[in-house]
C-alpha positions as CSV (number, residue, x, y, z in Angstrom):
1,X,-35.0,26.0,115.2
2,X,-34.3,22.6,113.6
3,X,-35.8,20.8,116.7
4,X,-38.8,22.8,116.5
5,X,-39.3,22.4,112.4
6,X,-38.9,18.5,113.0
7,X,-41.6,18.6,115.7
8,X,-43.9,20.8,113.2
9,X,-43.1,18.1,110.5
10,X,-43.6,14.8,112.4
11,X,-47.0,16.6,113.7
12,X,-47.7,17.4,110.2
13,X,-46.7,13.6,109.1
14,X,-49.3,12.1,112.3
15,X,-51.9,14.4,111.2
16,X,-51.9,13.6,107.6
17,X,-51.6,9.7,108.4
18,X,-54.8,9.8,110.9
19,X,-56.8,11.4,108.2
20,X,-59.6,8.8,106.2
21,X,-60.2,9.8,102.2
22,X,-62.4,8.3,100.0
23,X,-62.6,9.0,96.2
24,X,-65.5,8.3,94.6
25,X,-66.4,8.6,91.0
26,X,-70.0,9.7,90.2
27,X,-72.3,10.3,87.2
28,X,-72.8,13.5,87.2
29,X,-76.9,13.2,88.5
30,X,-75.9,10.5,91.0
31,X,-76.2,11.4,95.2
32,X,-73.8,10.6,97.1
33,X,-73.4,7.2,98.8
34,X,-73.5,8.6,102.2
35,X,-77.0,7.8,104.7
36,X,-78.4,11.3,105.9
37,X,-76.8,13.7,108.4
38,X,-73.4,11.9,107.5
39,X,-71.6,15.1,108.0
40,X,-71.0,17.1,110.7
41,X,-70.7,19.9,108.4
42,X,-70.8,20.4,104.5
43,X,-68.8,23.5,103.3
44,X,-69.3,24.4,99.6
45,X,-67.5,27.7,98.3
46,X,-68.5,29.1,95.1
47,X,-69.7,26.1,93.5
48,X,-73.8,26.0,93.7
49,X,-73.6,28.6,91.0
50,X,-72.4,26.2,88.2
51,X,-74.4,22.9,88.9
52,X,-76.5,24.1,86.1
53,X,-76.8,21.6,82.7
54,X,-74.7,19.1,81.5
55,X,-71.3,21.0,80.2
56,X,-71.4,19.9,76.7
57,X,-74.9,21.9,76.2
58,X,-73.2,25.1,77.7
59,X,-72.6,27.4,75.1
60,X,-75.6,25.6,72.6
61,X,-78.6,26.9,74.7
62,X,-78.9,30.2,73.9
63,X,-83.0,30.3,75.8
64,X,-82.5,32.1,79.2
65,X,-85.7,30.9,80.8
66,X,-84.7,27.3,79.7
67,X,-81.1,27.8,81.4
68,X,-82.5,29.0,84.2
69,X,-85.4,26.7,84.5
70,X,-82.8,23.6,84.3
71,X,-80.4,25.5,86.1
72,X,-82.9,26.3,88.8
73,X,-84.1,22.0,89.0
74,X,-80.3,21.0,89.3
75,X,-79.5,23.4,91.7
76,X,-82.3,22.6,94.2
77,X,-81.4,18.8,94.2
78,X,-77.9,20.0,94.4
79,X,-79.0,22.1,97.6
80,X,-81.1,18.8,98.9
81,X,-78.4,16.6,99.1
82,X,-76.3,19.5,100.8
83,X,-79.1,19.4,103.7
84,X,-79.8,15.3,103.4
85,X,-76.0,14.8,104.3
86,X,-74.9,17.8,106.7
87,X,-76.3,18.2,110.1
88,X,-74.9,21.6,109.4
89,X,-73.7,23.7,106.3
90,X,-71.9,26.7,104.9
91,X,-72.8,27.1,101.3
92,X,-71.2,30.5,99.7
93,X,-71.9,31.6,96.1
94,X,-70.8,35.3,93.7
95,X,-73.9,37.6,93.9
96,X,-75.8,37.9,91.0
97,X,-75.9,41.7,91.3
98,X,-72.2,42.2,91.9
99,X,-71.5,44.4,88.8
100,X,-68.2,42.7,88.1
101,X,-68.5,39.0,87.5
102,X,-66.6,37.0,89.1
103,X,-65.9,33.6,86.5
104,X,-65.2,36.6,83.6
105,X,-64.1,39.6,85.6
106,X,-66.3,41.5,82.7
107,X,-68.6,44.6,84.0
108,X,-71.9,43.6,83.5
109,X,-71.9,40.8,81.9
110,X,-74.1,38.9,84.5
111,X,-76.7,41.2,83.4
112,X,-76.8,40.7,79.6
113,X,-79.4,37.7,78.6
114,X,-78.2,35.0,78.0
115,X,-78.8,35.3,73.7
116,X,-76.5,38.0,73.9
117,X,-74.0,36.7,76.7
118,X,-72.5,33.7,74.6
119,X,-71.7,35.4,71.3
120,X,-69.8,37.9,73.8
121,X,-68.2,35.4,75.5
122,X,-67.3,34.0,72.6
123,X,-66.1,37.3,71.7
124,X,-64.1,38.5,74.9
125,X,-62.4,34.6,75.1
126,X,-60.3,35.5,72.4
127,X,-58.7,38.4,74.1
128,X,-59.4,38.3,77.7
129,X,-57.4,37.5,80.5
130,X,-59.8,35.6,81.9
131,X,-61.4,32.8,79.5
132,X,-64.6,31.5,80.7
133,X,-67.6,28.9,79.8
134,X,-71.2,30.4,80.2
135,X,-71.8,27.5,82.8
136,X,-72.6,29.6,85.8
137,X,-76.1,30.6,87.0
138,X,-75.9,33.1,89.7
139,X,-78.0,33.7,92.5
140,X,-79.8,36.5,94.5
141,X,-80.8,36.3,98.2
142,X,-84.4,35.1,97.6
143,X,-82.7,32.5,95.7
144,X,-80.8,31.4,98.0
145,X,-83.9,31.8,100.5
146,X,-85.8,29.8,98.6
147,X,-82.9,26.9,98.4
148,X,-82.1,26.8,101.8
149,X,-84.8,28.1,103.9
150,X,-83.8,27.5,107.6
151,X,-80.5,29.0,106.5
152,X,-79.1,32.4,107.7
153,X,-78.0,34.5,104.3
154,X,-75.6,36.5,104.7
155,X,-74.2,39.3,102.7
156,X,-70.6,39.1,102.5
157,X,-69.1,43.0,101.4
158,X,-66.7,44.3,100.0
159,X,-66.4,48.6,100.0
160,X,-69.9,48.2,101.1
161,X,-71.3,46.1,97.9
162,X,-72.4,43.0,98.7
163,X,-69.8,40.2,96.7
164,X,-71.2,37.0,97.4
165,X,-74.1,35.2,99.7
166,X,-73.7,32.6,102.2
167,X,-76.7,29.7,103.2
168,X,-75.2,29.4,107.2
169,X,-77.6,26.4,109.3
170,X,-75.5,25.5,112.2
171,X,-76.7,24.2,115.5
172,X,-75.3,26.3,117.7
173,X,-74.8,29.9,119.5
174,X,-73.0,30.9,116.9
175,X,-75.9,30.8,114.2
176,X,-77.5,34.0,116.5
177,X,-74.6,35.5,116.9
178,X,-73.4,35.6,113.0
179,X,-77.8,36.8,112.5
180,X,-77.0,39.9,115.1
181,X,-74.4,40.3,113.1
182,X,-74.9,39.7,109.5
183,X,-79.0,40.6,108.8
């Protein structure tokens, strides 16, 4: 046993050593200082859903159209640098529909305009088990359509309701096999 936990380690020491990182530091409307088609793949999990406005005006606009409007802007240059640097992508976000949100765990809540959303959040974050900022601006399939058009969306369920989306453009088989699947 001690043999084979050595081997697992020294792998695990070779692996880590062979791997390249890079940290980069970046205004937060700055691309990415990588030339086009970089990456052989982008993954990006539940995160499209909160490049919305800058964090300090969070819970000061109260104006759904103008949160979505800015919301909707950021989020399609957010979903042009995802296609400008990966040959292929996997982008995953919370459905908008899903009756329990996922950043508050609240029923409903995704639902409420926005006017009446922060003064509840304000509300719920004294007592909730789950505190939250009213950063997130969650998306539907023709959203996501829209964003990434040569995507597959997929539906990903839970007890048959649909719990997030996923924007899937890879180059090979698997693309029509995940469509047969997935549509």
């Amino acid at each position: 046993m001690f043999t084979l936990l050595t081997s697992i380690q020294n792998q695990l020491v070779k692996g880590i050593s062979s791997l390249v990182l890079f940290l980069f530091i970046l205004n937060e409307f700055e691309s990415l200082p990588f030339p086009d088609g970089f990456f052989d793949i982008v993954y990006c999990s539940s995160v499209i859903e909160h490049v919305t406005i800058p964090k300090e005006k969070v819970w000061k606009i109260y104006s759904g159209r103008r949160f979505r409007n800015e919301s909707r802007k950021r989020q399609s240059e957010f979903a042009e640098e995802i296609k400008r640097l990966g040959k292929q992508y996997f982008v995953q976000t919370p459905y908008k529909q899903l009756p329990i949100e996922s950043h508050t765990w609240l029923p409903f809540i995704s639902w409420l305009p926005r006017r009446i959303l922060i003064p509840v959040l304000h509300f719920t974050n004294l007592f909730w088990v789950k505190k939250t900022s009213p950063d997130w601006y969650l998306l539907g399939k023709k959203e996501m359509s829209e964003l990434f058009n040569e995507a597959i969306i997929i539906k990903e369920k839970i007890f048959g309701i649909t719990k997030s989306i996923m924007a899937v453009n890879c180059q090979s088989d698997i693309a029509s096999l995940v469509k047969k699947k997935f549509r």
